[in-house]
C-alpha positions as a printed Julia matrix, in Angstrom:
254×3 Matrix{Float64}:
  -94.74   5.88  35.8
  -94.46   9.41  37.09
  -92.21  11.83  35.13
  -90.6   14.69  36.44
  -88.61  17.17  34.07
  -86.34  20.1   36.31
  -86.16  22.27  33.58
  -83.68  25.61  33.54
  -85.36  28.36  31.84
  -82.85  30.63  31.62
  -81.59  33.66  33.52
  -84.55  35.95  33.16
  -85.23  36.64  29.09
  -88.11  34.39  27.82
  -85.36  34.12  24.66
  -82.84  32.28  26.67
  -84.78  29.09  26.66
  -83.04  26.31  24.9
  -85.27  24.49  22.18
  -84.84  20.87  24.58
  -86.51  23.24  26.79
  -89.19  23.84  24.36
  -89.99  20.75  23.55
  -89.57  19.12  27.06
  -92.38  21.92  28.31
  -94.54  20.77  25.53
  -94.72  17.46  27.15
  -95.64  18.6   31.01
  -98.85  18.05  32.17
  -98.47  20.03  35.27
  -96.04  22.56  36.25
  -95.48  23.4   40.5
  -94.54  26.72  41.05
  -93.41  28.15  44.44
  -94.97  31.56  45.37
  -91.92  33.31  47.15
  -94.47  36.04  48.21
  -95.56  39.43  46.53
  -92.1   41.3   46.47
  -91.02  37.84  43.78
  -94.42  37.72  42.21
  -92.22  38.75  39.01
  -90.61  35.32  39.21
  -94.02  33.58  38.88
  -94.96  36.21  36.25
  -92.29  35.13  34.26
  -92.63  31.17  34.43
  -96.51  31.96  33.23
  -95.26  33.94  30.33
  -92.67  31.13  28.95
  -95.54  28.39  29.42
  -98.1   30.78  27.59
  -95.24  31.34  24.66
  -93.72  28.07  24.3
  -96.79  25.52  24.92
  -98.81  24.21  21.96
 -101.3   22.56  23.71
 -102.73  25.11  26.49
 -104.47  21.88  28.38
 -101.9   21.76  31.05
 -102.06  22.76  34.97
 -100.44  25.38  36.98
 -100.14  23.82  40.6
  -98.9   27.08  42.82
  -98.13  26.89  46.73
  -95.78  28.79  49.19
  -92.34  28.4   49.26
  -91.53  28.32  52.56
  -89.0   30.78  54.44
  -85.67  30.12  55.56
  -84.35  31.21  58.55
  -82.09  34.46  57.81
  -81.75  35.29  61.43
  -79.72  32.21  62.41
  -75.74  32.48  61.97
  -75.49  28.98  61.44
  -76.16  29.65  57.66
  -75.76  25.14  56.4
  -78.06  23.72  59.33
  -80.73  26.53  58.82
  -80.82  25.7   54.34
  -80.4   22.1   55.58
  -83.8   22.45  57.25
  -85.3   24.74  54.39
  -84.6   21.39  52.1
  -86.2   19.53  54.22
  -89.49  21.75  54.35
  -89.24  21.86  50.45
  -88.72  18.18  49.81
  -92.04  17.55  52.04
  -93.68  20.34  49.69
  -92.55  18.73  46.51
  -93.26  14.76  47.87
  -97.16  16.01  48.73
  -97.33  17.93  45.42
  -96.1   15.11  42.95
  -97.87  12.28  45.19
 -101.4   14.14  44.91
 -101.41  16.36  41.97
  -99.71  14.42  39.39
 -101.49  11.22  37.51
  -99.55   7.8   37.46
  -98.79   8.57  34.16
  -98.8   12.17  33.89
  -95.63  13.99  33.6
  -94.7   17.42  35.77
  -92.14  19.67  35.96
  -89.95  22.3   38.26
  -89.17  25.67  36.23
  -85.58  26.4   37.19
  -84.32  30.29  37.08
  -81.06  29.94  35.56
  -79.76  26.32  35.63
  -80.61  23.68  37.7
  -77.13  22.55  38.71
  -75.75  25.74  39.62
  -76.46  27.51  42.9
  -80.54  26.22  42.84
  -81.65  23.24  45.53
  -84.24  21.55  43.42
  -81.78  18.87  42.33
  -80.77  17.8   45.88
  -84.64  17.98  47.24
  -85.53  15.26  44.63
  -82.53  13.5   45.36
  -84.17  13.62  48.98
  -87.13  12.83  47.72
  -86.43   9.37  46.14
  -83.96   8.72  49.07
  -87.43   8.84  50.79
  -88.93   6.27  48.84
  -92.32   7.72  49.35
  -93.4    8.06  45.72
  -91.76   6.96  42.78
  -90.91   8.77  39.77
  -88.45   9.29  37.36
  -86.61  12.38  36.07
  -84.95  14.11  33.46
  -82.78  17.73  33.88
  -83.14  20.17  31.2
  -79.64  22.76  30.97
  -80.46  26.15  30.73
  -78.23  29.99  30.34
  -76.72  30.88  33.73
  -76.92  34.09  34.99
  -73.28  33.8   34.8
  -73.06  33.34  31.25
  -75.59  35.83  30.69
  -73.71  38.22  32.57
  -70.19  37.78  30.5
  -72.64  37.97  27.56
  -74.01  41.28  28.24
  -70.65  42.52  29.33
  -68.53  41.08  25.97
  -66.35  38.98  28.1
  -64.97  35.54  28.45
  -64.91  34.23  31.62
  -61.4   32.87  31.21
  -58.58  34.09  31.18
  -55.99  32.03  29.01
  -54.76  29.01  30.74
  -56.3   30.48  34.04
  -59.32  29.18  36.3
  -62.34  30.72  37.13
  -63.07  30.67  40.48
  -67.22  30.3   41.41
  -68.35  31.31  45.21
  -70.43  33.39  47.39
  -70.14  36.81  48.78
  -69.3   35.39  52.28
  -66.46  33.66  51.15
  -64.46  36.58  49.22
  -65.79  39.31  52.75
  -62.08  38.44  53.36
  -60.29  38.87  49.87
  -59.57  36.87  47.19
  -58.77  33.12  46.67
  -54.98  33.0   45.85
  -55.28  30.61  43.32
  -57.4   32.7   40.78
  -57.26  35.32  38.94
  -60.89  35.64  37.88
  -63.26  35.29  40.78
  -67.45  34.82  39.87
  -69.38  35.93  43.03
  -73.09  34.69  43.5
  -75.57  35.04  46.1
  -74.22  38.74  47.5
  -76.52  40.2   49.43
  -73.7   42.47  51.45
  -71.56  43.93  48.61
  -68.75  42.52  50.27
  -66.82  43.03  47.05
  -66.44  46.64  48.82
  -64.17  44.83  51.25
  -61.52  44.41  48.64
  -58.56  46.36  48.48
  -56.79  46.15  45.52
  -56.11  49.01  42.66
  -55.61  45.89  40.11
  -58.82  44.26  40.32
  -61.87  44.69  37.67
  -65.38  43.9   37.99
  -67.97  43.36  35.87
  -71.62  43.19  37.64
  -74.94  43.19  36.48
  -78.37  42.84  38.27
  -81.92  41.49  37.07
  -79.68  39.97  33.75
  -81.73  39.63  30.71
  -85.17  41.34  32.23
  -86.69  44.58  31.03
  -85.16  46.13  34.79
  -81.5   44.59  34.01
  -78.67  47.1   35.66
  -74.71  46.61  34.54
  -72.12  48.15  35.56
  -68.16  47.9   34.72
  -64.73  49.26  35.41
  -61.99  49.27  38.1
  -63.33  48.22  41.47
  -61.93  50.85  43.05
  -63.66  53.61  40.9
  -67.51  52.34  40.35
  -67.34  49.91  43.89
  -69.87  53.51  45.3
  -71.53  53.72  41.99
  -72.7   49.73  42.16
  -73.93  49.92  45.63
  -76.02  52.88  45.13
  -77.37  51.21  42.24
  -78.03  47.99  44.01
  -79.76  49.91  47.03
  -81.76  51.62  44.99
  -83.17  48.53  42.82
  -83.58  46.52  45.58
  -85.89  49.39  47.52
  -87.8   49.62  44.36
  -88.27  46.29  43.34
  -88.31  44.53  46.8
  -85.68  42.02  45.96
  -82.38  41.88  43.98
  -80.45  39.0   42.04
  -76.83  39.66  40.34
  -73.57  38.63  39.97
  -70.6   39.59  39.0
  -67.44  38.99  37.43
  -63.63  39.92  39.78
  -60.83  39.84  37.66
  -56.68  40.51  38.75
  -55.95  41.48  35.66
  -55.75  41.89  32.06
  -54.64  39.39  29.33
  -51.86  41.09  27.54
């Protein structure tokens, strides 16, 4: 039977990946890759590298085709990554149904972890809802860009007996949930952290975590809020694209 491994490689260092990621590359016979264009070419870059460093046997295919784009226009933001599933689950269904062997076993390289903030889990949920082709699979963990991020910055997440609090940047555009202290914000293509208005809050934010271009910054919103978005606008002209996160916190432990 088909296999299919969804395998988290990590938040952009080749060093991140786990050794069950190792080992479950080392048993792929073909890995799909979605071209996201030449301003993400880096991302495809970077899956070749791992597969080059990590593979024994160097008889395995590379199946690449083009991620299709979502609609950013729209302001009906679920419907429109509703139908960008949809176009992705066809993608995937074609690729596993004609490029991968009865027996053969294939794989989904995962930036990050699969099970945080990435769709590939719920398309082959779709998938075998479908009932098109049959397969089985396996998810592989891998480092967050979140725990890379309180990594690189020396902090825990946590403060004690407190929640962390994991969203989007269009959910804090109007301040910060109530209920916790230390907010993680993901997917922020606005800076709406510049919306906030509070002397007490903290952030920690980094950009391109773990890669030779990585960007961090720290310190009281207030204060380095100007210095962040320069730095973001900046990147982001010269690279073509941007990923980071960041860390919001109240308030010291004492």
């Amino acid at each position: 039977m088909r296999k299919i491994f969804v395998i988290g490689i990590g938040a952009g260092n080749p060093d991140y990946v786990t050794v069950q990621a190792i080992n479950a590359l080392n048993e792929v016979d073909v890995f799909f890759i979605m071209d996201k264009g030449r301003e993400k070419e880096d991302l495809v870059r970077l899956r070749k590298e791992i597969c080059e460093r990590y593979i024994k046997d160097k008889t395995y295919r590379t199946i690449e085709t083009t991620d299709p784009p979502r609609d950013r226009a729209t302001s009906s933001y679920e419907p429109a990554v509703r139908a960008w599933h949809d176009q992705r689950a066809g993608i995937y269904e074609r690729l596993i149904r004609e490029e991968l062997g009865e027996d053969e076993c294939g794989a989904f390289l995962v930036w990050g972890d699969p099970s945080l903030y990435d769709s590939t889990l719920r398309i082959i949920d779709q998938i075998i809802e479908r009932g098109a082709v049959a397969f089985e699979y396996e998810v592989i963990p891998g480092i967050s860009a979140i725990q890379a991020l309180a990594a690189r910055h020396r902090v825990a997440l946590n403060q004690i007996g407190r929640p962390v609090h994991i969203t989007t940047g269009r959910r804090i555009a109007d301040g910060l949930p109530d209920e916790a202290d230390d907010v993680v914000v993901m997917l922020d293509a606005n800076c709406s952290f510049a919306a906030i208005d509070d002397p007490d809050v903290e952030i920690y934010w980094g950009a391109y975590i773990g890669t030779e271009d990585e960007i961090v910054a720290a310190g009281n919103l207030q204060d380095v809020m100007a210095d962040i978005e320069k730095m973001r606008r900046e990147a982001k002209r010269r690279k073509g694209w941007i990923m980071d996160t960041y860390l919001l916190r109240r308030s010291k432990e004492q």
